[in-house]
C-alpha positions in Angstrom: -5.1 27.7 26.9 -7.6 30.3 26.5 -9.8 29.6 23.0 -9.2 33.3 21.9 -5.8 32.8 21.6 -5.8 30.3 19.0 -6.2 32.6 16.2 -2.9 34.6 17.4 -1.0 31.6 17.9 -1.9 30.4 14.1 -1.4 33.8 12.5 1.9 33.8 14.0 3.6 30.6 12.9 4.8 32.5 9.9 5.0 33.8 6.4 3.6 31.6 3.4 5.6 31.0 0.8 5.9 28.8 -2.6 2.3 29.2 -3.8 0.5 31.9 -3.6 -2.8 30.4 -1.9 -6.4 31.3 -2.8 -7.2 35.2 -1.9 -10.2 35.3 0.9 -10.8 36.9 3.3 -8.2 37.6 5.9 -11.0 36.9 9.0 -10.5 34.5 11.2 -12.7 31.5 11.5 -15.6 32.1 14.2 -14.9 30.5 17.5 -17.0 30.6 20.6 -15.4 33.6 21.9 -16.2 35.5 18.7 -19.4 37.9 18.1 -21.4 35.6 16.0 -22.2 37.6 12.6 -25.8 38.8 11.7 -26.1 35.9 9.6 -23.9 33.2 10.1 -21.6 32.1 7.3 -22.3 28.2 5.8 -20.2 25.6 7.8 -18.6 24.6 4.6 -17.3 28.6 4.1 -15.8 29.0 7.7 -13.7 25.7 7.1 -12.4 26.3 3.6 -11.6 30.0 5.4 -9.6 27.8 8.1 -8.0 25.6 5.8 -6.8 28.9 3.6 -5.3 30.3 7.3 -3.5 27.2 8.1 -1.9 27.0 4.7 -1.2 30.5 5.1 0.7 30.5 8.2 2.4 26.6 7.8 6.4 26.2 6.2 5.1 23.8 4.0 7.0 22.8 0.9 6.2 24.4 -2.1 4.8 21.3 -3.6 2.5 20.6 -0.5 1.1 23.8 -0.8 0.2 23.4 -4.6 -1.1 20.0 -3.9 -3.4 21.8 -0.3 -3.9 24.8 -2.8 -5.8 22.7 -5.1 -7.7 21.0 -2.3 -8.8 24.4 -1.5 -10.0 25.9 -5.2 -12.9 22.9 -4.9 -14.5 24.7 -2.3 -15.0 27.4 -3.2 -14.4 26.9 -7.3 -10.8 28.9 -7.1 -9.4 31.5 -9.8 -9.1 30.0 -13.1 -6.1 27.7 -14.0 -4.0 30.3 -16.0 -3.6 32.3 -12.9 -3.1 29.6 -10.8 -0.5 28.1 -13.2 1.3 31.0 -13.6 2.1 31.4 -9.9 2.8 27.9 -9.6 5.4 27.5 -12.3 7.0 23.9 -12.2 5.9 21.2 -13.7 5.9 19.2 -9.8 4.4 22.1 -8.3 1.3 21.9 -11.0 0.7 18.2 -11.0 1.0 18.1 -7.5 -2.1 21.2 -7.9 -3.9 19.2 -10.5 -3.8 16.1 -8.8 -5.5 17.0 -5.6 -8.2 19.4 -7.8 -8.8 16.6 -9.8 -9.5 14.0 -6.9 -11.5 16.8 -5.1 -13.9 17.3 -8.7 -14.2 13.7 -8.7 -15.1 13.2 -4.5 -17.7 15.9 -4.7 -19.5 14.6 -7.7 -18.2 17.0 -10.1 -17.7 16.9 -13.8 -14.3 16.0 -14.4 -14.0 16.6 -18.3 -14.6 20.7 -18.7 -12.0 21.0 -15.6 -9.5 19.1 -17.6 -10.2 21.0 -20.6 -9.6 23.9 -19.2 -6.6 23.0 -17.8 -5.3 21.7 -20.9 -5.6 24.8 -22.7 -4.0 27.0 -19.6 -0.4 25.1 -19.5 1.4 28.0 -19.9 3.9 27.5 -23.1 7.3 28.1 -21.4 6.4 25.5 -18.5 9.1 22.9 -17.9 7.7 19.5 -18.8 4.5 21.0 -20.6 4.8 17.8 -22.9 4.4 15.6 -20.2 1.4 17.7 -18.5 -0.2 17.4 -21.7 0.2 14.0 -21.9 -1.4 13.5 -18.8 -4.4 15.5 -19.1 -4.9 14.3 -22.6 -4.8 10.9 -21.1 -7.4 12.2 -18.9 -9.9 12.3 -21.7 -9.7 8.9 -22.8 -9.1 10.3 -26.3 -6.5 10.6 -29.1 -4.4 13.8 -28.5 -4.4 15.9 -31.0 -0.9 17.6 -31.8 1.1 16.9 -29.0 4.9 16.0 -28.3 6.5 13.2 -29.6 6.8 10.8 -26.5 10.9 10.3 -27.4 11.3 13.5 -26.0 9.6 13.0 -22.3 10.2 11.7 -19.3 7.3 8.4 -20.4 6.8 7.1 -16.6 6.2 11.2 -15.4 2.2 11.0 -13.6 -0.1 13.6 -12.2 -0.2 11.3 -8.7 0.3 7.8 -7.2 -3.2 7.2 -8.6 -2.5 8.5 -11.9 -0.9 6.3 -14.9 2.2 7.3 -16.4 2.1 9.0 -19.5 3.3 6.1 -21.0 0.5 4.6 -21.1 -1.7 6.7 -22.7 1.3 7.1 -25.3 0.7 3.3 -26.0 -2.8 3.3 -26.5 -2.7 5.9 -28.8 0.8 6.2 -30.7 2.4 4.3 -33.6 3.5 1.0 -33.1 7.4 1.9 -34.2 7.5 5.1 -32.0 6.5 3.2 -29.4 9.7 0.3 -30.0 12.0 3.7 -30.7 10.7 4.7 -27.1 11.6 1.2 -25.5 14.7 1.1 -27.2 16.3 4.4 -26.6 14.5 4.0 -22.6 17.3 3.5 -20.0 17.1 0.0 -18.3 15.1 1.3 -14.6 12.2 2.6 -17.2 12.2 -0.4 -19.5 9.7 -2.2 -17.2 6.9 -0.1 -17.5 7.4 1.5 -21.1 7.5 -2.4 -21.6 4.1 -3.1 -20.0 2.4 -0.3 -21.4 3.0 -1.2 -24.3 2.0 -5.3 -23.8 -1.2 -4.3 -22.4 -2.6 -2.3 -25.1 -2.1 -5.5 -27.6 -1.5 -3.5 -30.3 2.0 -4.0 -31.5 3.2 -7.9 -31.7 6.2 -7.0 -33.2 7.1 -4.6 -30.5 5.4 -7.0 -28.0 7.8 -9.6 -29.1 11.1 -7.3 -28.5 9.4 -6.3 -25.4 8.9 -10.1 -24.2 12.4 -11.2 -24.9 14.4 -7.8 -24.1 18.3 -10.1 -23.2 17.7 -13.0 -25.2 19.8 -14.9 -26.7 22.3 -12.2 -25.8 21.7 -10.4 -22.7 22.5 -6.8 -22.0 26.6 -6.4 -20.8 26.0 -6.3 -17.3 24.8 -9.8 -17.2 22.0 -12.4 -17.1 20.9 -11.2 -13.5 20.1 -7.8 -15.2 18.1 -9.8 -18.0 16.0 -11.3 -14.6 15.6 -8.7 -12.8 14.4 -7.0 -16.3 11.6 -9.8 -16.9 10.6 -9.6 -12.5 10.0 -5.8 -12.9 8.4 -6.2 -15.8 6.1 -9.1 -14.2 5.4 -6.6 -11.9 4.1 -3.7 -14.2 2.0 -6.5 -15.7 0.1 -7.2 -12.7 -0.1 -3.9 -11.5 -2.1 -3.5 -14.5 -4.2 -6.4 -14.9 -2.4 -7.0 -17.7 -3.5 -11.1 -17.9 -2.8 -12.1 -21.3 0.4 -10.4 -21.9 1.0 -11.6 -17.9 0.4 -15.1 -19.2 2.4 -15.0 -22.0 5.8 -13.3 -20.4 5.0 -16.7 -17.4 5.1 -19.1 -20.3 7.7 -17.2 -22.1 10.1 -17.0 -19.7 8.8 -19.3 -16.9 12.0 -18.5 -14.8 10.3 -15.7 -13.8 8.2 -17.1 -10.7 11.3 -18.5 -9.5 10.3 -16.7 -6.3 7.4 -17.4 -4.0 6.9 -13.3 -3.7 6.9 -12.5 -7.4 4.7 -16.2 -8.0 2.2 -14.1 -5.6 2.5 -10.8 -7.7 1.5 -12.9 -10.6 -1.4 -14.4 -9.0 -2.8 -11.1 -8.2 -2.7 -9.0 -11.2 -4.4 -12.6 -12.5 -6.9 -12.6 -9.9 -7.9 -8.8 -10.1 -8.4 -10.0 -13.9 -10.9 -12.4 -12.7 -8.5 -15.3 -14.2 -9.7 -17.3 -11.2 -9.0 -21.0 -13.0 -5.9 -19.2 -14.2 -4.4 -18.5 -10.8 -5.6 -21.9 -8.9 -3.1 -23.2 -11.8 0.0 -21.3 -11.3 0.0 -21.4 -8.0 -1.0 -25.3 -7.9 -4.4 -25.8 -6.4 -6.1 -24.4 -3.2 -4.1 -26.2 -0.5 -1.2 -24.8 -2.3 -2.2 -21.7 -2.0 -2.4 -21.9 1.9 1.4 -22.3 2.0 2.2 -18.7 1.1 2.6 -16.5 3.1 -0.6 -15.7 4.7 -0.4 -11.7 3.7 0.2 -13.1 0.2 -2.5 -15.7 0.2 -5.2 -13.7 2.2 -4.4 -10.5 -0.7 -4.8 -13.4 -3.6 -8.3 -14.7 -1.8 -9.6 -11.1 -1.5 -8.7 -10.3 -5.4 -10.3 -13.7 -6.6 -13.7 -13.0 -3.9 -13.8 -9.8 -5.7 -13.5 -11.1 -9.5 -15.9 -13.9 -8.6 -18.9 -11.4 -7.0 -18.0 -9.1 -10.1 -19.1 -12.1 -12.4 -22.1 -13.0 -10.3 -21.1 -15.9 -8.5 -22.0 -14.9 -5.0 -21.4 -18.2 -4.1 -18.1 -18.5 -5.3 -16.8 -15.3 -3.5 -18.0 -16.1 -0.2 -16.8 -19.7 -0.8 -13.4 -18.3 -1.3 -13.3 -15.4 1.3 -13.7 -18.1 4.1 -10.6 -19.5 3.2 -8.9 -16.2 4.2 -6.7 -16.4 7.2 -6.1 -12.8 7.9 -8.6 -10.9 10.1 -7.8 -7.9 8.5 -7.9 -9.3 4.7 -11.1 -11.1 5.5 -12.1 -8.3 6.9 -11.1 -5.9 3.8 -13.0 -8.7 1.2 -16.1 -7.9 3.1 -15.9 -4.1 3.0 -15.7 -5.0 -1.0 -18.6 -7.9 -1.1 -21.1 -6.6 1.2 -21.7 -3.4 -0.7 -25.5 -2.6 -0.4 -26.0 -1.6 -3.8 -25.3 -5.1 -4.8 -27.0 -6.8 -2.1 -29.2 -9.6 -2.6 -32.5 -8.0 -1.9 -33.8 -11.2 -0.1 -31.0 -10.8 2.7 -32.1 -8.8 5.6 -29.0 -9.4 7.0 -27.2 -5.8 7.7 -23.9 -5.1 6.1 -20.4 -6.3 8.0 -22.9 -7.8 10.9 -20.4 -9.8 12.5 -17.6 -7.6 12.4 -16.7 -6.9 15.8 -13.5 -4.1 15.0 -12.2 -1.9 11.9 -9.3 -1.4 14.2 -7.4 -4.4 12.5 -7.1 -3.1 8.9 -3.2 -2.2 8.6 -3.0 1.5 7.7 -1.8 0.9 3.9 -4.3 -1.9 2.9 -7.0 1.0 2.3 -4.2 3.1 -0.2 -3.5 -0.3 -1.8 -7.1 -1.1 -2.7 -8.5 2.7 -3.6 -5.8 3.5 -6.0 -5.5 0.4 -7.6 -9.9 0.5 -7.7 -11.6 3.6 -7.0 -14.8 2.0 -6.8 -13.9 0.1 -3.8 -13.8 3.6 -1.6 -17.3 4.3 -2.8 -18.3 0.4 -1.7 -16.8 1.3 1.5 -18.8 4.5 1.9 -21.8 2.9 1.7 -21.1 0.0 3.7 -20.4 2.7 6.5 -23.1 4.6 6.1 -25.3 1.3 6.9 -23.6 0.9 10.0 -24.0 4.4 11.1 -28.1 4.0 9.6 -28.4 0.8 11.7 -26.9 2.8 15.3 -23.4 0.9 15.1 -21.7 4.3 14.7 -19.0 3.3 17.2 -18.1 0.1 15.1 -17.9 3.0 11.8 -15.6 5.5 13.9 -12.7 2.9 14.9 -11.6 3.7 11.6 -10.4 6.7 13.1 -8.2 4.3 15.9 -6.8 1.7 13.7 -3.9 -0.2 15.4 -0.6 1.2 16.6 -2.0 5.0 15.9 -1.0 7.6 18.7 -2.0 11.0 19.0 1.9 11.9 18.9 2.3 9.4 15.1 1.3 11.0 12.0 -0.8 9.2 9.3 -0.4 11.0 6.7 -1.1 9.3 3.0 -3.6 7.7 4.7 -5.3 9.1 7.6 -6.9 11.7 5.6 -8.7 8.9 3.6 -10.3 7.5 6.5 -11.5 11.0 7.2 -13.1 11.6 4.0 -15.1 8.1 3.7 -16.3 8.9 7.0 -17.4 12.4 6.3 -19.0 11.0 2.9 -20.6 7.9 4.8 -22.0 10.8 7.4 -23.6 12.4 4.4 -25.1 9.4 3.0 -26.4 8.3 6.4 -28.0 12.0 6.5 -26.3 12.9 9.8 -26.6 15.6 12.4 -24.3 18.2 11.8 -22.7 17.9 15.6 -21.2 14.2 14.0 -18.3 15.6 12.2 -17.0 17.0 15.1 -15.6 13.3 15.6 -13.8 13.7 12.1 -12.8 16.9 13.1 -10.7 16.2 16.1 -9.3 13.5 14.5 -7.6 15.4 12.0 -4.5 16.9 14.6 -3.4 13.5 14.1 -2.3 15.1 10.4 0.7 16.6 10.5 1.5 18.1 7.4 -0.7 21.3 6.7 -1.6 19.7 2.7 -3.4 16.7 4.6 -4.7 19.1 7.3 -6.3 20.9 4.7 -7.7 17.5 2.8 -9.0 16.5 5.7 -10.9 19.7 6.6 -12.2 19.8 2.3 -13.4 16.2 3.2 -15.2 17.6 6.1 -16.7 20.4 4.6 -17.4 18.0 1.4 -19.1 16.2 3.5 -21.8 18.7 6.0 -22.2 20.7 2.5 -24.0 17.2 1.3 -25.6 17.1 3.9 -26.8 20.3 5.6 -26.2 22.9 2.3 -26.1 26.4 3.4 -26.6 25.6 6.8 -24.4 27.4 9.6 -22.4 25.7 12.2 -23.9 24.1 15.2 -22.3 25.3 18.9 -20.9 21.9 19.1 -19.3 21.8 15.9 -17.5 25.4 16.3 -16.4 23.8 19.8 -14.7 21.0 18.1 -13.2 23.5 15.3 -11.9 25.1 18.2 -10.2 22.2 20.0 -8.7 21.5 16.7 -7.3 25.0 15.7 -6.1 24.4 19.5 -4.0 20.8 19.0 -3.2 21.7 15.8 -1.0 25.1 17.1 0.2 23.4 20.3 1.5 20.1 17.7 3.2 22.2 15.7 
């Protein structure tokens, strides 16, 4: 297909609609059948401009658009949050916005707390769910709200995003102790579980606590004791998901039915592990050898968590004494992306980050979602870990993160995909890269098939040549690979 077609073929996909997206200009972005301009714009201009046009002409939902819209406002800063609000008008439709312009602050090195100020004060006051927006952003802050909603009245488990906490949770750390048992009480039984844990980790309220703990005994609810268990395993659950170790410990010896099963045992020993409760989870799950009889996806997870607590503490030894014990190529492999971080590097080894990996290809699509959200510091550990590799010429061994396992051109990856795109684009920056190197990221990103991580994918990229190469035009060879891009991505669909 001829490259001057592209534009025509993008323009005329269809009308936007949902979310009014940010006003630019209308121009398409150069291609190497266009008159290049007197002066050139900045790579990071022409692929916000392309971003804007694939939104623009995609049938995305209207909450994929918010979410690609706020993507889009990082770069350039977009129109202030009252107008963007005020076109946006759900409470989905804005978190979904704030979520991604919050992440997209945070991955370009950006103040986070005016941004959330500002958005506070723009909520507009008829807005469905504007108790639980506040909430959030107020949670934000790490701060006592001042005069907001009672939490009785809100949906307690509503979040900005899968890496935001609920609401709840801030409500616990700063509300009175009997609102927060009026909350538990009056919650239905699906939302018990984490109203439950929110409150047990804070530590602040035994006597709720104690309610919490027991929630079915002596008398459990009418449906019947399996409710009461499936109760305490959920609420196990939130526990660990939160590192929650003490009140983890003290549901376990509460109710010590609750690790009746080998899978929630290995929840358990997780959240414990992620704690750094080492001695704690060699216990429950009865010593070492033990250990080796779970499942090895279990055991290899555990392993990683504990390698990580133990290098956290400063027993190097003790991490890399566990992480040998992993099975998994791709969980051993995932503990080293953690404890081979060259800011933490022993200064006395010479030896090169991840220097006998011989693939990336192995690490299971999800494994990188599970660790960022649950630790964002983890994706900049990987980011630098990749930039090494790309410093010391094993740039193929950094771009297989682009080709993990089972991934065709024809399967989408989205929720994840994008991720890989932005380390590597950040990694690229760090490693001060030619500008002809993201045209790697940029083919890749076809693979994308929904036009809100099409256009996080192409932020990521512009994130990272901005760092990089600030003001600085495109090169012929990355304009070529915008091209092919623009090209797979029409033709894809």
């Amino acid at each position: 297909m001829h490259l001057s077609i592209t534009a025509s073929l993008i323009l005329a996909t269809g009308a936007a609609f949902g979310v009014e997206v940010p006003d630019q200009e209308a121009a398409a972005p150069a291609t190497l059948t266009t008159a290049p301009d007197r002066t050139p714009p900045p790579a990071i201009e022409v692929l916000a401009r392309t971003g804007r046009e694939l939104l623009q002409t995609s049938t995305a939902s209207p909450r994929m658009r918010a979410a690609a819209t706020g993507w889009l406002d990082s770069i350039p800063p977009g129109p202030g949050f009252a107008t963007r609000f005020e076109s946006l008008e759900s409470r989905e439709r804005i978190a979904a916005y704030l979520d991604a312009r919050f992440e997209a602050e945070l991955l370009r090195g950006g103040m986070l707390e005016p941004t959330v100020l500002e958005a506070l004060e723009a909520i507009p006051a008829g807005v469905d769910g504007r108790g639980e927006l506040q909430w959030s952003l107020a949670g934000l802050l790490f701060q006592p709200p001042p005069d907001l909603p009672s939490g009785r009245d809100l949906d307690c488990t509503f979040r900005l995003g899968p890496t935001r906490a609920p609401i709840i949770d801030f409500i616990a750390a700063f509300g009175d102790c009997r609102e927060l048992g009026a909350i538990f009480d009056a919650a239905d039984l699906a939302a018990r579980p984490a109203i439950g844990a929110a409150v047990l980790s804070t530590g602040r309220c035994p006597d709720v606590d104690a309610r919490i703990l027991d929630f079915g005994s002596p008398e459990p609810p009418a449906d019947s004791n399996a409710t009461t268990d499936a109760y305490r395993t959920a609420l196990l659950v939130e526990l660990a998901d939160r590192n929650a170790d003490d009140a983890l410990l003290t549901l376990i010896e509460r109710h010590p039915m609750v690790l009746a099963r080998t899978g929630i045992r290995a929840a358990a020993a997780t959240g414990l592990a992620r704690a750094g409760r080492i001695d704690d989870v060699l216990e429950l799950v009865g010593g070492t050898e033990l250990l080796d009889r779970f499942p090895s996806a279990s055991s290899g997870e555990i392993r990683a968590a504990m390698a990580h607590a133990a290098f956290l503490s400063g027993n190097r030894d003790r991490a890399r004494e566990i992480s040998e014990r992993i099975g998994r190529g791709d969980t051993r492999l995932m503990a080293g992306l953690v404890l081979e971080d060259p800011a933490v590097a022993d200064p006395l080894d010479r030896t090169p980050p991840m220097a006998e990996a011989r693939s990336l290809r192995v690490v299971r699509p999800m494994q990188w979602v599970a660790m960022i959200e649950r630790d964002a510091t983890i994706r900049e550990r990987i980011v630098r870990i990749l930039a090494a590799m790309l410093e010391d010429g094993r740039e193929a061994l950094a771009l297989e993160l682009l080709n993990p396992n089972g991934l065709t051109t024809r399967r989408g990856g989205d929720g994840w995909y994008e991720d890989r795109i932005g380390m590597l684009s950040d990694a690229m920056a760090l490693a001060d890269r030619p500008m002809d190197d993201w045209g790697a990221l940029l083919e890749a990103t076809p693979r994308l098939k929904s036009p809100a991580s099409q256009v996080e994918a192409l932020v990521a990229i512009a994130r990272g040549i901005e760092r990089a190469h600030p003001g600085v035009a495109m090169t012929p060879g990355l304009r070529a690979a915008l091209d092919r891009t623009l090209i797979d991505i029409t033709i894809g669909g």
